[in-house]
C-alpha positions in Angstrom: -283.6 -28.2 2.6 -281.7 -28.2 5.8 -278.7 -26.2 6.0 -276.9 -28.4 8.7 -273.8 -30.5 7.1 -272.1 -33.1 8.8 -268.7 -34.0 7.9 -266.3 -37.0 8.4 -264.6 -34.8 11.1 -267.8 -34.2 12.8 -268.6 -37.9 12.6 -265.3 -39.0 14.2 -266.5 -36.8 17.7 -269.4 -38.8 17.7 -269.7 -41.8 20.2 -269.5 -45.2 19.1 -269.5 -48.0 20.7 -267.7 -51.2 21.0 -269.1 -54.2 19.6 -267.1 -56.0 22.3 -267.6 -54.4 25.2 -271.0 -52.5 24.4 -268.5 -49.7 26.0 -268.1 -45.8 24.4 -264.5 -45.1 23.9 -262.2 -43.6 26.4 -261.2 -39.7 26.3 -258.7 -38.8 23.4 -256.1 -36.4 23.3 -258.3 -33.8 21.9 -260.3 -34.0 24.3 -257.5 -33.6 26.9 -256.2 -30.8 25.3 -259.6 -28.9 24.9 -260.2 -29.8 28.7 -256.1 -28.2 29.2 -257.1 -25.4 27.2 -260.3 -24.5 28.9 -258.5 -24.6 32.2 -255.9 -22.1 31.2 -258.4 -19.7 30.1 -260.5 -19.9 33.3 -257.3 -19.9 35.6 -256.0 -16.5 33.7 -259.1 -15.2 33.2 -259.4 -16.0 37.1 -256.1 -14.5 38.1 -256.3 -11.1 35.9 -259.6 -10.2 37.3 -258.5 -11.0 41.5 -255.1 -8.7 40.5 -257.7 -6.0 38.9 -259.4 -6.0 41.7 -256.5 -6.3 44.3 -255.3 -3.1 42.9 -258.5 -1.4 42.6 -259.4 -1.9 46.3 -256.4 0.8 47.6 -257.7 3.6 45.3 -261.7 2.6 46.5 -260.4 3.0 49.9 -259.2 6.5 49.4 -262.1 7.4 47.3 -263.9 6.6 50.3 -261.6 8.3 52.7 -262.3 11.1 50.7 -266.2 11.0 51.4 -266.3 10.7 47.6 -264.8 13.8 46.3 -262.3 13.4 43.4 -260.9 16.6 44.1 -259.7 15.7 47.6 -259.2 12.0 46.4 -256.5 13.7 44.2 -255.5 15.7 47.2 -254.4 12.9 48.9 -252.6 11.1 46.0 -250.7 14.2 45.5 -250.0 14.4 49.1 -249.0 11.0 49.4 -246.6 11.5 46.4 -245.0 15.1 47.8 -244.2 12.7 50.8 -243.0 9.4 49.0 -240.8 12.0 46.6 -239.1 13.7 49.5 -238.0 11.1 51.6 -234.6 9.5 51.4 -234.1 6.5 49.5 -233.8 4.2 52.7 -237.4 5.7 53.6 -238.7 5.2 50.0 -237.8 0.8 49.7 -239.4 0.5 53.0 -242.4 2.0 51.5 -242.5 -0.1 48.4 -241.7 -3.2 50.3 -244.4 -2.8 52.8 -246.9 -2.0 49.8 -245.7 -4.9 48.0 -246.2 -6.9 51.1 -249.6 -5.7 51.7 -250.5 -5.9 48.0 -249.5 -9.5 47.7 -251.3 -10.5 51.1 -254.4 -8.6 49.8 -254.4 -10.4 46.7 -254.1 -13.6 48.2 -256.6 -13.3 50.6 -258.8 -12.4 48.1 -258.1 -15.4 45.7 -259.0 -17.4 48.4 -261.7 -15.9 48.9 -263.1 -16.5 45.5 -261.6 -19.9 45.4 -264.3 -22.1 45.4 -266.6 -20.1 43.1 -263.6 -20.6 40.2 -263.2 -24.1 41.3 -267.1 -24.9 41.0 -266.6 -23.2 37.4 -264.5 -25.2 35.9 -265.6 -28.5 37.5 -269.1 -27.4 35.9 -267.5 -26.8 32.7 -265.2 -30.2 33.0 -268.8 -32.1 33.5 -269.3 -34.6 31.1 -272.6 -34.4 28.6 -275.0 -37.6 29.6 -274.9 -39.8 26.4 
């Protein structure tokens, strides 16, 4: 006894065709809104990790500065800190706007940089089943 059951929703998903036109039927809205909804997944899923990485690259590049040591990785940090906390405040919003700066142009170059990939994704997951 199988234990598959196929119900009058499951039907309506199946294609039929017209006995005009010999034609399947066009795209519904469910289908454009599981097509939306995969989208928005992929895009966040897409921008979360490029940010994750974006901010993981400035602590790798200390790490490696610090020929792999955490005790003089966290040297540095601390250093860096002592300095940030001890300038004046005109010192301390340059600082933060040239990391910002830098941040942002880091994270965009790396977005375009995995661009494509994404794009290929979700066209690969858009790609319509042959009937």
């Amino acid at each position: 006894m199988p234990l598959h059951v196929v119900t009058p929703f499951d039907r309506a998903h199946e294609p039929q065709l017209d006995e005009d036109l010999d034609l399947p039927p066009g795209p519904t809205w469910r289908r454009h809104a599981a097509d939306t909804c995969f989208i928005l997944i992929k895009a966040g899923g897409f921008l979360a990790s490029t940010y994750l990485m974006t901010l993981g690259l400035p602590l790798l590049f200390v790490l490696m500065i610090s020929g792999g040591s955490v005790d003089v990785f966290f040297a540095q940090i601390a250093n860096l800190a002592d300095r940030f906390l001890s300038a004046d405040a005109a010192r301390q919003s340059g600082f933060v706007e040239e990391l910002k700066f830098g941040l942002i142009g880091l994270a965009t170059l790396m977005a375009i940089w995995r661009m494509p990939r994404f794009l290929n994704e979700v066209a690969d997951g858009l790609r319509e089943e042959e009937l």
